[in-house]
N, C-alpha and C positions, 0 to 999 in steps of 0.2 A: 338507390343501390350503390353507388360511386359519387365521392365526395366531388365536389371541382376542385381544380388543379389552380392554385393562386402564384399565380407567376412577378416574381421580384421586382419589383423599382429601382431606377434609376441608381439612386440612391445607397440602397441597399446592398447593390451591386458594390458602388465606390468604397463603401465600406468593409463589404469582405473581403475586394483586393487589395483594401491597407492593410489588413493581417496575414495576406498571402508571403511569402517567400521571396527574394527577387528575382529567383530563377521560375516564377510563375508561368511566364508566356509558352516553355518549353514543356513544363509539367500539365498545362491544361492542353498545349497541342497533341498531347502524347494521349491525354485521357479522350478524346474528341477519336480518335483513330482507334483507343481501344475501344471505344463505343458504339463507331460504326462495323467495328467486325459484329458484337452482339445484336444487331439491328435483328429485329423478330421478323419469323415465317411471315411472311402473308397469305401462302398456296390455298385456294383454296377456299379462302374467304369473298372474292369475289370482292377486293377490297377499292379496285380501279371501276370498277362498274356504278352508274349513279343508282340503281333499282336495282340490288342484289335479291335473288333467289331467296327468303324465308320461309320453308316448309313449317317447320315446328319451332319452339318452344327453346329446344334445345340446340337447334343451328342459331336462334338469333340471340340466344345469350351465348353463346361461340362467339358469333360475328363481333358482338360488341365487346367483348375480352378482348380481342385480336382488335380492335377499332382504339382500346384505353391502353394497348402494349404499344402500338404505334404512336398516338399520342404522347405517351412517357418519353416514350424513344426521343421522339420529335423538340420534346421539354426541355429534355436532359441535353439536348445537342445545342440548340438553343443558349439557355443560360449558358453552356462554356463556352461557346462562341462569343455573347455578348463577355463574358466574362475577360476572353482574351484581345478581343479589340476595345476594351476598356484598360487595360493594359496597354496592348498598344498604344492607344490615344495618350496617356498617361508618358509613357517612354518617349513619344514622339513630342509633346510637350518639352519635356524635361530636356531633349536633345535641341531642340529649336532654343531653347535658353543656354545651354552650353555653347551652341555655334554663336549666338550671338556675343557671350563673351570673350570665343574662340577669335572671331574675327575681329573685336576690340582690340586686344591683348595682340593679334597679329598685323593689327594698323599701330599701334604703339612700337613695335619691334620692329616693323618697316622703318617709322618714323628715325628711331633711335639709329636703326642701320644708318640711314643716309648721315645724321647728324657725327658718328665715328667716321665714313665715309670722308665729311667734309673738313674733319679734327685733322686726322691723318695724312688729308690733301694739303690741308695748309701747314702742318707742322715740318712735312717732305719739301714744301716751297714748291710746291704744282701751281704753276700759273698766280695768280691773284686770289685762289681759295676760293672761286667764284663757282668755279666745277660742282658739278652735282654729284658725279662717279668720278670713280678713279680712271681716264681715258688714258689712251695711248698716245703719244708725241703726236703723231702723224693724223687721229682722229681729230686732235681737237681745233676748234674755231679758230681763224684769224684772226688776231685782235684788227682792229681797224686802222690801229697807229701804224702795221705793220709796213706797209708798202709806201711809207714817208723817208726819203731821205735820213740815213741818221748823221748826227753832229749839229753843230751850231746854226741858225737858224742864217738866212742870205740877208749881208747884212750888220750880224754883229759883231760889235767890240772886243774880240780875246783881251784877256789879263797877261799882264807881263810881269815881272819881279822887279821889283823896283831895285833904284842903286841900292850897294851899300853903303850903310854912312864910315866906318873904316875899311882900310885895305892894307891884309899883312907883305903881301909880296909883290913888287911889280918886276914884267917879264917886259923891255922891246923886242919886237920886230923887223927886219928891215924887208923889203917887197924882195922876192925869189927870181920871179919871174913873169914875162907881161904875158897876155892872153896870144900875143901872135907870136908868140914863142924865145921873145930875147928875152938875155937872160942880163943884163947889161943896165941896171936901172939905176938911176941920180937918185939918192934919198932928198928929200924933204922934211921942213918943221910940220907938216900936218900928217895927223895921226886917227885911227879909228880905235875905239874901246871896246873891250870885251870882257867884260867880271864872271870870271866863273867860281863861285861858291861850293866847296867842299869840305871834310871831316878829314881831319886825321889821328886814326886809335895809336895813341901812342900812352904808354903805361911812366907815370910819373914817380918817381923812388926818392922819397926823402928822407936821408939818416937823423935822427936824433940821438947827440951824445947826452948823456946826463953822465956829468961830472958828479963822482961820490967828493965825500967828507968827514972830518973825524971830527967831533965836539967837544968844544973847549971845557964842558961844565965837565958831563960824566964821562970822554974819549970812547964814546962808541960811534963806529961809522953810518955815515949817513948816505940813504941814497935816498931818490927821489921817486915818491910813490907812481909816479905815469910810466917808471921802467920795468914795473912788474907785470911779470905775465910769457908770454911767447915774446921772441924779439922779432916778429914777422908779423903785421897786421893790414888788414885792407883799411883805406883809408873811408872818413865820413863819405867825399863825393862819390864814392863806387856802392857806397849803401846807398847814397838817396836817388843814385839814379838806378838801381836795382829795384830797390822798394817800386820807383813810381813806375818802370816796367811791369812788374809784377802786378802793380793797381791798375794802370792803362790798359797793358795788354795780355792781361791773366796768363802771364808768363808758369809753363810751370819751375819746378826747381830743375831739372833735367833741362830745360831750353834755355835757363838764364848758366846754366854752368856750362853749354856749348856754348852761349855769347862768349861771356870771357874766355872761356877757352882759347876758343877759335880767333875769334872775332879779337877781341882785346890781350891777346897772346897772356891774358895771364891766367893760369890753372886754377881752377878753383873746383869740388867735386860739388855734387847733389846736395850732400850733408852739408860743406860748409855754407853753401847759399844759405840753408835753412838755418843755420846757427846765424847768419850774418843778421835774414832780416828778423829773426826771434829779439837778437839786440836792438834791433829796430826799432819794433813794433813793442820791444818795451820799456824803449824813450818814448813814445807815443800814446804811452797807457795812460798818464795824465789830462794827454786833449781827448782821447777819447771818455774817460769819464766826466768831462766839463761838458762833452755832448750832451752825454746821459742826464745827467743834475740840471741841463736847460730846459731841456724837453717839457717840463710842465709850465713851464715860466711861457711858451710859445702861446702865439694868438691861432695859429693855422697848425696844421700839421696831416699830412698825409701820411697811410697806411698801408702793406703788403705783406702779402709771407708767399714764399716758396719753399717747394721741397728741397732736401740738403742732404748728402748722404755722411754718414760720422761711421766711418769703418765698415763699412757695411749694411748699417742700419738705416732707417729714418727716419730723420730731422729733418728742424723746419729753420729756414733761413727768414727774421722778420727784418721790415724795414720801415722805418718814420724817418719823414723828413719834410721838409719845405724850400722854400727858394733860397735859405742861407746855411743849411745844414742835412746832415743826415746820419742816421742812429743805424745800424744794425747788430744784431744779435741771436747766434744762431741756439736751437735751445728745442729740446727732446719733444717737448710739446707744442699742441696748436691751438692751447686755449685760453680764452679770456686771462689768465691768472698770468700769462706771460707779458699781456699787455699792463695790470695793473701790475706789477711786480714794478714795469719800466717806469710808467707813468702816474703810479701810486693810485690810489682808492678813487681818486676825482682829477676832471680835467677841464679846466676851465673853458677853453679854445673851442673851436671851432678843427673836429675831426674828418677827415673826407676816407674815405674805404668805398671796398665794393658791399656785398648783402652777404657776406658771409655772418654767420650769428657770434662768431667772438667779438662785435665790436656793437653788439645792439647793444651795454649798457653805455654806454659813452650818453649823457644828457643833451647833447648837441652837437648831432652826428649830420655831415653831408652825405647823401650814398651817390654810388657814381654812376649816371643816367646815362653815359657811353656804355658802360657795361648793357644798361637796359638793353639800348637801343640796337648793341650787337644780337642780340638775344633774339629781339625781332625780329631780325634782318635776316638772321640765320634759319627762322622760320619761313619766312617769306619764298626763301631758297627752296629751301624741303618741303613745303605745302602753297606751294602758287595758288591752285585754287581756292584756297581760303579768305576770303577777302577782311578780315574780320583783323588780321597783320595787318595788310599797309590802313587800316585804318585809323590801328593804333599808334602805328610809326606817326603818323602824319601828325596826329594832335600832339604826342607828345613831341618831338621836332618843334612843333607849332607853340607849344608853352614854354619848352628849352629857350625860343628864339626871344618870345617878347620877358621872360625871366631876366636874361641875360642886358635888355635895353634897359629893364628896370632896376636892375644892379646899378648900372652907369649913368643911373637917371638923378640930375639935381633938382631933387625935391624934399618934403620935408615929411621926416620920419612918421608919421600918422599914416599919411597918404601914401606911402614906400608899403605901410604893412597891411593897408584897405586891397591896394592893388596884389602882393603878396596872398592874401587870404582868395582873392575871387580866383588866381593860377591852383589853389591848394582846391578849391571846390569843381576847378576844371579836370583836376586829377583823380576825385571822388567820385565826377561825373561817370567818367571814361571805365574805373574800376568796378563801377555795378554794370558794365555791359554785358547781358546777356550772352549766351555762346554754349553748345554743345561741345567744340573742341577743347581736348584735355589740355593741352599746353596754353593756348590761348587763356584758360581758368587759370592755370598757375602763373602763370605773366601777370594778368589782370588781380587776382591775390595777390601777389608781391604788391604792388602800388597799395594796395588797402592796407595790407600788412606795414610801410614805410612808408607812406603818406610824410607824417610828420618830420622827415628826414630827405626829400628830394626837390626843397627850393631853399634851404638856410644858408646856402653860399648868398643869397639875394643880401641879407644882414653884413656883408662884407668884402670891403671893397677888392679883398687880396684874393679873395676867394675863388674856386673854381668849381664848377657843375661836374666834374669828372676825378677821377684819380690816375689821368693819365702821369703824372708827375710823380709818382709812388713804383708806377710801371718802367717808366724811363730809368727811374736809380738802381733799381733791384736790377735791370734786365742786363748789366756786366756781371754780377756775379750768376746770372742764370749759366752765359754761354763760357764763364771759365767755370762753370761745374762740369759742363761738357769736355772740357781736358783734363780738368784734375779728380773728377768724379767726387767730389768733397772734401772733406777731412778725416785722418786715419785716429787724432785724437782731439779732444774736448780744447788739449790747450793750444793744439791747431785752427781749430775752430774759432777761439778767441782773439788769437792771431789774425785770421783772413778778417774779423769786425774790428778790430781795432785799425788794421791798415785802412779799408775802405772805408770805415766811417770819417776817419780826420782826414785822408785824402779829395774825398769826395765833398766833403766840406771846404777844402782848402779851394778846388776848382769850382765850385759854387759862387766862390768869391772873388775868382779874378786872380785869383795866387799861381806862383809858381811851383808845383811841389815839389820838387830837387832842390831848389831855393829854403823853403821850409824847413822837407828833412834834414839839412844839412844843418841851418841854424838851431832849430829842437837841440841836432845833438851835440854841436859849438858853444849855444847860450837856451840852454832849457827854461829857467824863470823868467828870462827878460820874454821869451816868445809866447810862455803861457800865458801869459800878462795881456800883451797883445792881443792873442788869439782869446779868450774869453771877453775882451772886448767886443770884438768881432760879431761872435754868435748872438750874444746878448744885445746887440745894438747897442 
């Protein structure tokens, strides 16, 4: 009489709530409630009783209607139930994968917080950058040197100024007076010395007449071409020891025209400084392109860029140099095309840089392992718990050191590149280490990634495992960007690479640079001569 009721699978279920809506959980809770207001009569049926009352015929086909409506009822409630905590389970899935990316994603940005945390500590000069947070004066640790004595150790030797070897003025004394008060004292031939060593700004004015003349050929007058111009000029030595202020101590135009001003009483404004060293620095455009035109002739050569601002914009301030020279050039852009533009299509040498990607085409690149190794360290800071840093500091430390013996080692080139290959397989080793932590993966990719590029200073003896040496020459024009904020124009900009590169070459060498500038602009070919020896070896 009544078919059976075949109740859904699993399955079947999962199936119809992928075609469901995604506002399902609300719309089946809603039907579930309008289905229990429909729940059928029971009165009557004797439906909680185990032996109900059957008189006739017609109560027990009654009873069992009322027995198949309940049923339904019970069916229908059923399926949306399962139907909704299928659903549920489903939502609760999907949210269990969300939090776990949630909580990824929010250990990355903890991560990252500390590491700006530590940027900003050290950029401010907070302590040694060793801080975790940014403390207060008063919270933070003692260092341990603290409570030592400061000065010279019990003990040592102070320095004195030696004699000097000439003396413009001598001053006697005769004795005043004794300690017990007479004043009455016999001079003597013995005497005590006392040199005292000072400056005096005094502004030096030399006239030059130039006598004119009439010519005996055609009777036109003659004057003499060094008279043309203004009759009022600053002389070479006030350039070249302007210029080397300017280079030393990133004078801006404003501070070198209160020197003279003030200081050497003679008046000079902003703009004339700038017109003085523009003449300058373009008697010096010659040794600066003899820089340029070396640079691939070089065995070594170190690399850098810094930011630069040009009027407002930015630019990039690059530098290459080595232990006899140094190139800068500031320039809109930060890519590869700037270095081959300088250093042309190929470079024979031996390059050192950090892992920035403008300088992965170079053929024989050193990359700089202090970089690494801060890198590390800086984790180690921000993730103590992680043990998986010092254990990469250590090996690599560890290969740095006997690298470095094997550079200095006298042996013979076979044996130099057997031992070279087993440090390269130590680096290989250490780069497939295992590790769930995201930054420790991109550390340990970097090495897989520049394997072939973090033991080639071994190959040479001038060479160095770092680019600390790229860092040191750039790092004066970093802090006078900090006073002069860069350059307002392109041919300013030229200007600040032409000063610091032939200055900075000049003091590489042991030169004087007031000495220098001043001959440049006295005897320009005899010093070019000179100075491209220099560079060139």
């Amino acid at each position: 009489m009544f078919e059976p009721l075949s109740y859904p699978t699993d399955a079947e279920i999962e199936n119809l709530f992928s075609t469901l809506p995604g506002d399902t959980s609300r719309q089946v809770h809603n039907l579930v409630k309008l289905l229990r207001k429909k729940k059928p009569v029971g009165s009557g049926l004797n439906l909680n009783s185990r032996t109900p009352f059957i008189g006739s015929l017609e109560q027990a086909n009654r009873y069992v209607k009322g027995i198949m409506k309940h049923l339904w009822f019970h069916r229908q409630q059923s399926f949306l139930l399962t139907l909704e905590a299928s659903f549920c389970r489903q939502k609760s899935i999907k949210l269990e994968k969300e939090n776990e990316i949630l909580a990824a994603e929010n250990k990355e940005l903890k991560l990252a917080n500390e590491r700006q945390k530590k940027q900003i500590t050290e950029l401010l000069g907070f302590g040694s950058g060793k801080e975790k947070t940014l403390q207060h004066s008063s919270e933070k640790k003692k260092h341990p040197s603290v409570d030592r004595k400061r000065g010279a150790p019990v003990g040592h030797r102070g320095a004195a100024r030696a004699v000097p070897d000439h003396v413009d003025v001598v001053k006697s004394f005769d004795p005043a007076i004794c300690t017990c008060g007479n004043t009455e004292i016999i001079p003597t031939e013995e005497y005590d010395v006392k040199y005292i060593e000072d400056i005096e700004f005094k502004v030096k004015c030399t006239k030059k007449q130039y006598y004119r003349g009439i010519c005996l050929k055609c009777g036109k007058e003659v004057r003499n071409p060094e008279a043309a111009g203004t009759p009022v000029v600053l002389g070479n030595t006030l350039k070249s020891v302007l210029a080397a202020m300017r280079y030393e101590l990133g004078g801006t135009y404003r501070n070198l025209s209160n020197f003279t001003t003030r200081i050497l009483n003679l008046p000079v404004t902003p703009a004339g400084i700038y017109g003085l060293l523009k003449s300058t620095t373009g008697s010096l455009s010659p040794f600066y392109n003899a820089i340029g035109n070396s640079l691939p002739q070089q065995q070594i050569l170190h690399g850098d860029e810094t930011g630069w601002k040009m009027d407002g914009d930015n630019w990039h301030l690059w530098c290459m140099c080595n232990k006899n020279l140094a190139y800068f050039h500031a320039d809109k852009s930060r890519g590869r095309k700037v270095i081959k533009n300088i250093l042309g299509e190929t470079f024979d040498g031996l390059f050192h840089a950090d892992f920035y990607a403008a300088y992965n085409h170079f053929p024989n690149l050193q990359r700089c392992l202090i970089h690494y190794i801060r890198d590390i360290k800086k984790e180690i800071e921000i993730q103590p718990d992680e043990t998986i840093f010092q254990s990469m500091l250590d090996e690599v430390q560890s290969i740095i050191k006997e690298a470095v013996k094997l550079q200095k080692a006298d042996i013979p080139p076979d044996e130099k590149q057997k031992q070279k290959k087993h440090l390269i397989t130590r680096f290989e080793k250490l780069a497939v280490t295992k590790t769930k932590n995201k930054t420790a993966e991109k550390l340990l990719k970097r090495i897989r990634n520049h394997k072939n590029s973090l033991l080639n200073f071994v190959d040479y003896p001038d060479a160095e495992y770092h680019n600390n040496r790229a860092e040191r020459t750039i790092r004066p024009s970093v802090i006078a960007r900090k006073m002069s904020f860069g350059n307002r124009t392109v041919e300013g900009a030229r200007n600040h690479s032409i000063l610091i590169s032939t200055l900075h070459t000049i003091r590489l060498n042991n030169k004087d640079p007031v000495k220098f500038i001043h001959d440049v602009i006295s005897k320009p070919d005899e010093t070019l001569q000179s100075f491209n020896k220099m560079i060139l070896g």
